[in-house]
C-alpha angles and dihedrals in degrees: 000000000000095000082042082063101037094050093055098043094058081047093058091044097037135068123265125269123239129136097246091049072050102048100037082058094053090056090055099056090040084059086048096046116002121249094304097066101056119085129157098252101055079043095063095030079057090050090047090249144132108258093242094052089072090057092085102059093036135023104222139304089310098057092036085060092044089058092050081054094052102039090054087050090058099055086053091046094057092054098051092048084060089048096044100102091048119110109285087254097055089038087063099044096058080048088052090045107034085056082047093049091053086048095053098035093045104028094155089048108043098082087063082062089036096046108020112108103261115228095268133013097252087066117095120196147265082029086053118138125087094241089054102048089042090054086042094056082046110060104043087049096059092046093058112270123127137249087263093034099053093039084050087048094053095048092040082049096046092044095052095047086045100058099035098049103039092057083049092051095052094046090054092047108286121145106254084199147344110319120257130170113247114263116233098212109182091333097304104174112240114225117234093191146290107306101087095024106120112236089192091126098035096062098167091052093049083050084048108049107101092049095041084048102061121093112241096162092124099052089036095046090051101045086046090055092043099049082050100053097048085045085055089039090055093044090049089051100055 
């Protein structure tokens, strides 16, 4: 009867569960602290629950971390369905942003879109959900592109925002991989980055170091678009 009352009266104080108010919070702590640092229990302790309590609306981490993936899908879905009906070339470039803009918004969690195994093996990420690919294949088809055209179009697309914006995501923070702690073998001394390491033996990168450190992603991200779309222009009209 005490945990009855209890129970109800976290309900009355607390917010109220669903998996979206979940999930929306997971996102949240993984853009605090990337995918390692979530766990269910810092998330209900976040929400003000009881840990088990969040095991009705998900099943665990994995599927916690599937619904970030999707929820972030569905944001991207909703702008390609508006830009649909655009010409073929300003319809790839909102895909190319809008990825960008998730990227850029959600650093720590957009290797989970870039790296996560997508529903079926014919979905590359991050381009990754059924409705994305489907408005995708759409839009170029009606536009004119054919069948190989427009699924050549989808994998040369998903491999340029891939590797753009993952390297983007890990140097703004992003976890290149699972997190370890770094293993002291025989007192083998573990870097912590760039500023103290000595350059003495790589003479044109010291010479270099002003220029290699600058950010350039946005010049970089939109000669590289812009090269792949007039690549995809000159395949269409031939």
């Amino acid at each position: 009867m005490a945990e009855r009352t209890k129970a109800n009266r976290a309900g009355a104080t607390g917010p109220r569960l669903s998996r979206e108010l979940i999930i929306a919070a997971a996102l949240s702590q993984i853009d605090e602290s990337g995918p390692s640092g979530l766990s269910m229990r810092s998330l209900a302790q976040e929400l003000g629950v009881e840990a088990m309590s969040l095991y009705r609306y998900v099943h665990g981490k994995e599927d916690l971390l599937e619904g970030v993936v999707a929820s972030l899908m569905s944001e991207l879905t909703a702008q390609l369905d508006e830009a649909e009906g655009d010409h073929w070339q300003a319809f790839l470039q909102t895909v190319a942003h809008e990825v960008r803009r998730i990227a850029t918004d959600h650093p720590k969690a957009f290797p989970l879109v870039a790296t996560r195994h997508p529903a079926a093996p014919w979905l590359r990420p991050p381009l990754r959900s059924v409705e994305v690919v489907n408005t995708f294949l759409t839009a170029l088809t009606e536009a004119g592109f054919s069948d190989p055209q427009a699924v050549n179009a989808y994998r040369a697309f998903s491999s340029f925002l891939l590797g753009q914006l993952l390297l983007q995501s890990v140097v703004r923070g992003a976890e290149a991989g699972p997190a370890e702690e770094p293993l002291d073998e025989g007192g083998a001394d573990i870097p912590q980055g760039d500023g103290s390491m000595s350059l003495d033996v790589a003479p044109e990168v010291r010479r270099l170091r002003t220029l290699l450190s600058e950010d350039r992603s946005d010049e970089e991200f939109e000669v590289s678009l812009e090269a792949l779309l007039d690549r995809l222009d000159r395949d269409v009209s031939q």
